[in-house]
C-alpha positions in Angstrom: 48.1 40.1 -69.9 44.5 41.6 -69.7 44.5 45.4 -70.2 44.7 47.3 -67.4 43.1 50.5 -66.3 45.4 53.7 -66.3 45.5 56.9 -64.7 48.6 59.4 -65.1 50.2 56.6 -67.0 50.4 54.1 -64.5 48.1 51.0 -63.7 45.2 50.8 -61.5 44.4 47.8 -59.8 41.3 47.1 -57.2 40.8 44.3 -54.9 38.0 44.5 -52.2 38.8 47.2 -50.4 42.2 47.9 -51.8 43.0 50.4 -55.0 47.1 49.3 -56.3 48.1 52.4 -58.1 51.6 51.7 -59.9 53.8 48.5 -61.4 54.8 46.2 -59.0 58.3 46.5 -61.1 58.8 50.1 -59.9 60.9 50.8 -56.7 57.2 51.7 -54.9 53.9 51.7 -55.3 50.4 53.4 -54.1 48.1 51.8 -51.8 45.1 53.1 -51.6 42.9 51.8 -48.3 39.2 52.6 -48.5 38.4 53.2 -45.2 34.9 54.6 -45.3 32.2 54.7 -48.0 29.0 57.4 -48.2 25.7 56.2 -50.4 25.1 58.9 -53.4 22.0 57.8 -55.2 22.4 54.0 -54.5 26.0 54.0 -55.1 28.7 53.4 -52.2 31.7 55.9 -53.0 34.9 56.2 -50.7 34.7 59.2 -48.5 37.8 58.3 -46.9 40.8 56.6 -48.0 44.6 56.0 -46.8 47.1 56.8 -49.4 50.3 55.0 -48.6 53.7 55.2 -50.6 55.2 51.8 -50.4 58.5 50.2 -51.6 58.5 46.9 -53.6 61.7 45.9 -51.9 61.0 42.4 -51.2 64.5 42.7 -48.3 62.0 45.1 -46.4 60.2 42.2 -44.0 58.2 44.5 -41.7 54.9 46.1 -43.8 55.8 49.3 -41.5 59.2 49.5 -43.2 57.7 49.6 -46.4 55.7 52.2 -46.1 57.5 55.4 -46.8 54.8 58.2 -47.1 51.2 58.3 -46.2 48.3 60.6 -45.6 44.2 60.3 -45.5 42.6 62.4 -48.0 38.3 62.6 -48.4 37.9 61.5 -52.3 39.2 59.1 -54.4 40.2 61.9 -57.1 42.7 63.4 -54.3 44.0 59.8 -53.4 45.0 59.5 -57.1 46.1 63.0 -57.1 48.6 62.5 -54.2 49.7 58.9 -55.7 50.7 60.4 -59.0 52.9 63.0 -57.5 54.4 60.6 -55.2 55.2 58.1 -58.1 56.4 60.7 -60.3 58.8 62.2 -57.7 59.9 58.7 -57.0 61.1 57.5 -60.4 
């Protein structure tokens, strides 16, 4: 397995538009949704992102089941922020 980026102590994972913040082997994980980006000196950089606290139960069917926290925040530092409390208070 290729080494993977950490933050906190826990993986970090992008795809597209989509930041995967914690092991898939954990009872839940972070999805971060980047739902708007602002140009900074020729660079895009999320401005607004969902943070969502789902579980990895694969018995939950419904995606709205699986989500068991969520809130917007303005900066990807924040997003993180809120992730790692949520996955630390959820170990």
């Amino acid at each position: 397995m290729a080494d993977l980026l950490n933050y906190k102590g826990h993986p970090v994972v992008r795809d597209a538009n989509k930041i995967y913040y914690g092991s898939p082997d954990s009872d839940c994980i972070v999805v971060l949704t980047v739902l708007e980006n602002t140009e900074i000196e020729g660079t895009k950089v999320p401005s607004r992102i969902l943070v969502q606290l789902q579980s990895t139960d694969p018995a939950l069917a419904l995606k709205q089941e699986k989500i068991l926290n969520q809130v917007e925040r303005k900066t990807l530092s924040d997003a993180l922020n809120i992730g790692s409390v949520w996955l630390e208070k959820n170990r």
